[in-house]
C-alpha positions in Angstrom: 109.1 51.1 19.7 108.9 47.4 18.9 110.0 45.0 15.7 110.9 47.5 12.3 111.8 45.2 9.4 112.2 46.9 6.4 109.2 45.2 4.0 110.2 44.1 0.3 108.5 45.1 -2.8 108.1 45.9 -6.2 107.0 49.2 -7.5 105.9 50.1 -11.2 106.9 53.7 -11.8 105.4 56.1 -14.6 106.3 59.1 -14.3 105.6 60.8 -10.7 103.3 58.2 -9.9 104.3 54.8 -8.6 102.7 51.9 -8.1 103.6 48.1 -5.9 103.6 45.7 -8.1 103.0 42.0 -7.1 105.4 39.0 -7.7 103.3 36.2 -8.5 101.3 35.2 -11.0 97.4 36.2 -10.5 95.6 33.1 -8.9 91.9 32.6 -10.3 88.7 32.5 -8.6 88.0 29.0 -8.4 85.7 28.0 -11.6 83.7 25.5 -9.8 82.4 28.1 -7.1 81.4 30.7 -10.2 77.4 31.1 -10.3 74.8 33.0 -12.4 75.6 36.6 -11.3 73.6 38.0 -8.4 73.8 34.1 -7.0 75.6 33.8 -3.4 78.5 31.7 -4.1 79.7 31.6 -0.2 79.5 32.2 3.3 81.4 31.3 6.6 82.3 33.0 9.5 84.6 35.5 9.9 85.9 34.2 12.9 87.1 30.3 14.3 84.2 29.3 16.0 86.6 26.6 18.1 87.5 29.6 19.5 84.4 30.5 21.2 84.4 30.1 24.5 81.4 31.8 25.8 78.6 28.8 26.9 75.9 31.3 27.6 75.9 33.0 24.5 75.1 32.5 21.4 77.0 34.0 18.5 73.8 34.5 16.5 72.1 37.0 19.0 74.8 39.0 19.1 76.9 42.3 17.1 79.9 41.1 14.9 81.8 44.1 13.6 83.9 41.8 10.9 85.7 42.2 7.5 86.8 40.0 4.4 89.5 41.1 1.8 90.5 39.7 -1.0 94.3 39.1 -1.3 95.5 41.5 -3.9 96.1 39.2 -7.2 94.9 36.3 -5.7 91.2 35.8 -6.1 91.4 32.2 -4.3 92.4 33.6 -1.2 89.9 35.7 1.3 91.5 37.1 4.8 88.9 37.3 7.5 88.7 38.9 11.3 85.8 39.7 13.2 84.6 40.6 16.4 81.8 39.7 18.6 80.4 43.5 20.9 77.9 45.0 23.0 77.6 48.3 20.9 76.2 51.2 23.0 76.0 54.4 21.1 77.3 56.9 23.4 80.1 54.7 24.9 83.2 52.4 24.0 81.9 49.2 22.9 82.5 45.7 25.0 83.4 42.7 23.4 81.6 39.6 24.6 83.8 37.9 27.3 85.8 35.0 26.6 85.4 35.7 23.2 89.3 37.5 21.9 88.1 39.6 19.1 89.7 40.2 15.8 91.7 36.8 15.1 92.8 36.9 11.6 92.1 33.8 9.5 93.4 32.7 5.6 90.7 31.2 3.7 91.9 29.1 1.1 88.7 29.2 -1.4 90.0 26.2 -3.6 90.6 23.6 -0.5 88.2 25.1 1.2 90.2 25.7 4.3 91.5 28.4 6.7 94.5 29.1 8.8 94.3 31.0 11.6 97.5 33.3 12.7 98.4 32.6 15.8 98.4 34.8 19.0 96.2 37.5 16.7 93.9 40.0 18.1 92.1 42.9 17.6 90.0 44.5 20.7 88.9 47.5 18.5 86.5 47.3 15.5 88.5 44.7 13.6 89.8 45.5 10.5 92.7 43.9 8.0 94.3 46.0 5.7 96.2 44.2 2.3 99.7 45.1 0.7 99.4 46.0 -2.9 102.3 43.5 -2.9 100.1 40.9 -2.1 102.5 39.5 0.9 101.8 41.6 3.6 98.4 42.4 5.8 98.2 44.7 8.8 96.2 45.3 11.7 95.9 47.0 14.8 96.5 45.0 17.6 95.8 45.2 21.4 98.9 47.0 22.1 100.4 47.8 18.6 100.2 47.9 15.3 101.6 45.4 13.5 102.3 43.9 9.5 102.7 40.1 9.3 103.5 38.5 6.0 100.8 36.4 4.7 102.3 33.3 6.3 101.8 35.1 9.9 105.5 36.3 10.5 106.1 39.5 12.3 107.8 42.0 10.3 107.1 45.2 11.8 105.5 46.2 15.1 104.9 49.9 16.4 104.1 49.9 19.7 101.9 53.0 21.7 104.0 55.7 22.9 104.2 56.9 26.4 100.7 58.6 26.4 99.1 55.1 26.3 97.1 56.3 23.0 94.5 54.3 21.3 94.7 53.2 17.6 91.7 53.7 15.4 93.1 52.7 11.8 95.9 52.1 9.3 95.8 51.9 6.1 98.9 50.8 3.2 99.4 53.6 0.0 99.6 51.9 -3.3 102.9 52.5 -3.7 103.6 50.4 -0.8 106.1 52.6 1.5 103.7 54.2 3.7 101.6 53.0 6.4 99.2 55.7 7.7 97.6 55.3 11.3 95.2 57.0 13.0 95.0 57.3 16.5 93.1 59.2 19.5 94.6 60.6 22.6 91.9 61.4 25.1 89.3 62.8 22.8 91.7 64.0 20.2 92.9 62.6 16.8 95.7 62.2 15.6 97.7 60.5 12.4 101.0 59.3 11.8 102.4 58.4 7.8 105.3 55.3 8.7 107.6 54.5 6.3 107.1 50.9 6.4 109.9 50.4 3.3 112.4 52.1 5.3 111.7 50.1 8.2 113.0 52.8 10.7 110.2 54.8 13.2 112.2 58.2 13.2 110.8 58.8 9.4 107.3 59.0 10.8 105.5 62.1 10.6 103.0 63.0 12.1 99.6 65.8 12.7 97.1 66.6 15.3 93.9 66.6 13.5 91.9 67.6 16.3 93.9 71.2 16.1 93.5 72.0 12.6 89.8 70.6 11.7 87.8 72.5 13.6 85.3 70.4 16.1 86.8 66.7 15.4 87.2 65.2 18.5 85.6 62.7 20.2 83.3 62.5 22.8 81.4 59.0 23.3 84.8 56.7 23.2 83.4 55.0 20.0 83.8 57.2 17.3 84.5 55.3 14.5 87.4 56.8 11.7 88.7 55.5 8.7 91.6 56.6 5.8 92.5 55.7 2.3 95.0 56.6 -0.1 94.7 57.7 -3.1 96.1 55.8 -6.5 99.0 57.5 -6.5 99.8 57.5 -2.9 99.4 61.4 -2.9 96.5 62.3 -0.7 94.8 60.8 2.2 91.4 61.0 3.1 89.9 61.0 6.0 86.4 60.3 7.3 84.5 60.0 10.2 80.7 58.6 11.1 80.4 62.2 13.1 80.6 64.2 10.2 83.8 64.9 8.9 85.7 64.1 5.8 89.1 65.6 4.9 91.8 65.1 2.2 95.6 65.8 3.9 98.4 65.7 1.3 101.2 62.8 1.9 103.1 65.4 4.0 100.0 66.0 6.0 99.0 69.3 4.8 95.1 70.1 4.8 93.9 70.0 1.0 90.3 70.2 1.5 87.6 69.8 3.8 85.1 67.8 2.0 82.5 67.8 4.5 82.5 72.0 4.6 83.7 72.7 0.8 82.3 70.6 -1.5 79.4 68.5 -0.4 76.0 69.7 -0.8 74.4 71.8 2.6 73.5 68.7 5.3 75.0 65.9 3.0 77.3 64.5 5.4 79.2 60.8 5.2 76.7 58.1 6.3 79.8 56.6 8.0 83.0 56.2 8.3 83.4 53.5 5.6 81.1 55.0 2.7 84.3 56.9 0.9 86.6 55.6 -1.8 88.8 57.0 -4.8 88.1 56.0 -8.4 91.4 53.8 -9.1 91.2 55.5 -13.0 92.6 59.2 -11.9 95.6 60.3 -9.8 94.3 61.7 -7.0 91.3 64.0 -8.1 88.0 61.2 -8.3 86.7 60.4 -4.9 82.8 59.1 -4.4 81.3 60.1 -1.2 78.2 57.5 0.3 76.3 60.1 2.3 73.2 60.4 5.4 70.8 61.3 2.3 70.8 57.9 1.0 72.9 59.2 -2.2 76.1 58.9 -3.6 78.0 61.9 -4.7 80.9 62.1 -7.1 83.5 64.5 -6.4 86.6 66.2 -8.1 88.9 66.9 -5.3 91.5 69.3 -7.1 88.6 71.4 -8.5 86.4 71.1 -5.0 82.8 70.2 -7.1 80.6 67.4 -7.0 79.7 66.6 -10.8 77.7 63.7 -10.4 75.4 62.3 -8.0 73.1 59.1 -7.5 69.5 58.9 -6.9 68.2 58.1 -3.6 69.6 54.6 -2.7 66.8 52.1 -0.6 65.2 53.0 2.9 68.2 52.6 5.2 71.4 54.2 5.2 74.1 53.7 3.1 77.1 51.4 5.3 79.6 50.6 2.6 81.3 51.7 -0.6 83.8 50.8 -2.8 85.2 51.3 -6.3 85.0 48.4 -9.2 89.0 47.9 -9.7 88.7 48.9 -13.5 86.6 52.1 -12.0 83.4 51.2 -14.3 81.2 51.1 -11.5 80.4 51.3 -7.5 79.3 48.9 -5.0 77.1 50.7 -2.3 75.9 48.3 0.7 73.1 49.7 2.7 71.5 48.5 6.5 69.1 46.7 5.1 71.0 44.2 3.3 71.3 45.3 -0.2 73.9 46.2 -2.4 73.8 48.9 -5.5 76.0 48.6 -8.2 76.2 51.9 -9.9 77.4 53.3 -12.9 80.7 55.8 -12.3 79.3 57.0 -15.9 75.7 58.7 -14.7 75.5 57.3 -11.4 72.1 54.8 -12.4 71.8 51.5 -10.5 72.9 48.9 -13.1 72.5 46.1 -10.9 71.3 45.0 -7.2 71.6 42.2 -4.7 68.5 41.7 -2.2 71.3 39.6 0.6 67.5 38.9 2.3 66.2 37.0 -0.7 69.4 34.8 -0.9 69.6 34.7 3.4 66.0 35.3 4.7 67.1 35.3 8.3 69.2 38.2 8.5 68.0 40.4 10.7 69.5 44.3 11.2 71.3 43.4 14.0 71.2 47.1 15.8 69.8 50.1 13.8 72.7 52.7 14.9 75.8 50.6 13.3 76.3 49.1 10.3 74.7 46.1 8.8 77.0 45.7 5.8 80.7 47.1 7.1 83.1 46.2 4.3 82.7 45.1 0.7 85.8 44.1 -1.2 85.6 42.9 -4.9 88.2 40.8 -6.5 91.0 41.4 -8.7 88.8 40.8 -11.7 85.6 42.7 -10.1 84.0 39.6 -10.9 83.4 39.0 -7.4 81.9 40.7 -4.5 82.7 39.9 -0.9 81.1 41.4 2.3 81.8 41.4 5.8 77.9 42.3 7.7 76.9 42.0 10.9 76.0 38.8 11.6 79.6 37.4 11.7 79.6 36.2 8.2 81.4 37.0 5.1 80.0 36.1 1.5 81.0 36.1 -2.0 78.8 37.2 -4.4 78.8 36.8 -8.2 78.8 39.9 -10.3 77.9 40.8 -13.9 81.1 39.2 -16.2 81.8 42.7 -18.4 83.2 40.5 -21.2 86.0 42.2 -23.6 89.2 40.9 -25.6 91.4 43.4 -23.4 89.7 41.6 -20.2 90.0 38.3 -21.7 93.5 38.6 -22.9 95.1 40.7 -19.5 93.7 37.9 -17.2 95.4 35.1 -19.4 98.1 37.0 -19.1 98.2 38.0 -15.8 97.8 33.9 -14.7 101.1 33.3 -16.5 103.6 36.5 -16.1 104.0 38.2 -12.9 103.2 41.8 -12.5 106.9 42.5 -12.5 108.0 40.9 -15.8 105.2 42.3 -17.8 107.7 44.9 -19.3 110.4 42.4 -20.7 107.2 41.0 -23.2 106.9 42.6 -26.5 104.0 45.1 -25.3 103.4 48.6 -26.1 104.3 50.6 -22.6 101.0 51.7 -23.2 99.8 48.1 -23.2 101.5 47.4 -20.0 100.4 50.4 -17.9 96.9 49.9 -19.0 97.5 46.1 -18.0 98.9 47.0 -14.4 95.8 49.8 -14.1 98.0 52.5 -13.9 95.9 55.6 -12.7 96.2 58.8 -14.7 96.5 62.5 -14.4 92.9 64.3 -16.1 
């Protein structure tokens, strides 16, 4: 089944929920890149452009599918991978030849200068996925999937079984010890939970989706899914860009059926990407980006929506994430904006016109996203996106200014995660300091 290190870690545990903790001190944005907020502070391309080959064409007229992530507790580092495609709607996409897609690249904020790992590829909808820990990132690679450390060493490598099946997605719990995957067999999903701390394959479990949600399967090759955890590596959701979002419990047992139970009639996910679990609460907050242009706010344990946005724009919503303190949501939409909005009563509180700040971009293909990632750092003040002209940028956000903030980032710069508890704090102090998430 290929290489199965066991990876190292430390978790935080309160309770019944745990969390990975990292080892290192947190690294700083870099002060001389920090600009009014709302101001683009950067953008380069998500892949090495020595490493396009193609002489007769040009990687401005063509689809990137790309992402940039933030290295968890390091705000001066940015992991990038991108991909340049054909995309036809109603079959698998083509990457553009002589052109290996998905090669992962450090950016190094402060120097201003990127590694790229060597040998790294990604033929399907590149995508990078960050360790809590801060050490690890995986992928899914042309034949496997696979976890390097952040220095490009191979620690663990799961290989396709015998029915030559194609990986979608994977995604790390915040705990650290599982690795969820999802896969397709023919036209049928699967996923598999690895325990990536155990580094042995027999733990995996696994579950055919396609048999117990009724109708998801594929049937154009290009289906696009995507999973998260939720804070206390409990649940898993699931969602689709053809209509389907699920919650399975860490054993893989159906919880809910998001799509069918709790979301308004005809509100269904605008895409696969446009989901994500407030980081305050356990497992019951999840926000939902949806076809209507709004944003609905969901308690999963009680199956209602309490809270939902106004109509966002005039183009569908591509992109969503979660502030890291929970205080608000990014929303990108495909024509190059991005809504912040309140987690409090769902109003905008700030926007970003990318067109006024990059008056070339153009919607590179109506049917696929324009903005397919958006990652903030660990302070939330900064925004980076991955969009569909190849290139990721950081974006300066609104400074929420408090003595809490001020002191747990002073902090945080000079006591790793995992000696916060041999200060003189309150445990109180310390889980609020490690954004511990919490039962209602």
């Amino acid at each position: 089944m290929g290489l199965a290190m066991r990876i190292q870690f430390h978790t935080h545990i309160e309770g019944d929920v745990g969390r990975c903790i990292p080892n290192t001190k947190h690294r700083k944005f870099p002060s001389h890149l920090i600009k009014p907020a709302g101001d683009l502070v950067l953008e380069t391309m998500t892949y090495p452009m020595n490493c396009w080959l193609n002489t007769k064409v040009s990687p401005n007229n063509v689809y990137w599918w790309c992402d940039a992530q933030f290295l968890p507790n390091d705000d001066n580092t940015l992991f990038l991978t991108g991909g340049a495609y054909d995309p036809r709607t109603m079959h698998a996409w083509n990457s553009v030849k002589h052109v290996r897609p998905g090669r992962v690249m450090k950016l190094d904020l402060m120097k201003a200068s990127a590694v790229v790992f060597p040998e790294s590829s990604m033929p399907n909808f590149p995508n990078i996925q960050m360790h809590l820990s801060g050490e690890y990132v995986g992928y899914i690679g042309p034949e496997a999937v696979k976890i390097q450390t952040t220095n490009h060493e191979d620690v663990f490598i799961k290989h396709k079984d015998i029915r030559n099946c194609n990986y979608k997605f994977c995604a790390f719990s915040p705990n650290g010890k599982y690795l969820a995957i999802l896969l397709s067999v023919s036209k049928s999903f699967e996923i598999i939970i690895s325990r990536v701390d155990k580094g042995l394959t027999f733990h995996d479990i696994d579950l055919p989706l396609s048999r117990h949600i009724q109708g998801f399967k594929g049937h154009s090759f290009n289906e696009h899914v995507e999973c998260k955890w939720s804070p206390d590596s409990e649940y898993i959701t699931v969602c689709s860009n053809i209509e389907y979002v699920f919650v399975l419990s860490k054993n893989l047992e159906i919880v809910v059926d998001i799509a069918a139970d709790i979301l308004p009639a005809n509100a269904y996910p605008s895409w696969s990407g446009t989901f994500d679990y407030d980081p305050r609460s356990c497992h019951d907050i999840l926000a939902v980006g949806c076809k209507d242009r709004k944003v609905y706010f969901l308690n999963v344990s009680s199956k209602e929506t309490f809270l939902q946005s106004e109509v966002l724009g005039k183009d569908d919503i591509d992109s969503l994430a979660f502030h890291p303190q929970g205080t608000s949501i990014a929303v990108g939409t495909r024509d190059f904006n991005i809504y912040l909005l309140s987690t409090n009563d769902a109003q905008m509180v700030f926007q970003i016109d990318m067109n006024f700040h990059v008056p070339d971009l153009t919607v590179k293909n109506s049917s696929f996203p324009s903005i397919m990632r958006l990652s903030f750092s660990s302070t939330g003040e900064q925004l980076a996106t991955a969009s569909s002209d190849g290139k990721a940028r950081i974006w300066q956000l609104p400074v929420d200014i408090s003595l809490f903030r001020l002191c747990k980032w002073i902090i945080m710069s000079h006591v790793p995660g995992t000696k916060l508890q041999q200060l003189p704090l309150p445990k109180q102090i310390v889980s609020k300091l490690l954004e511990m998430p919490r039962h209602p």
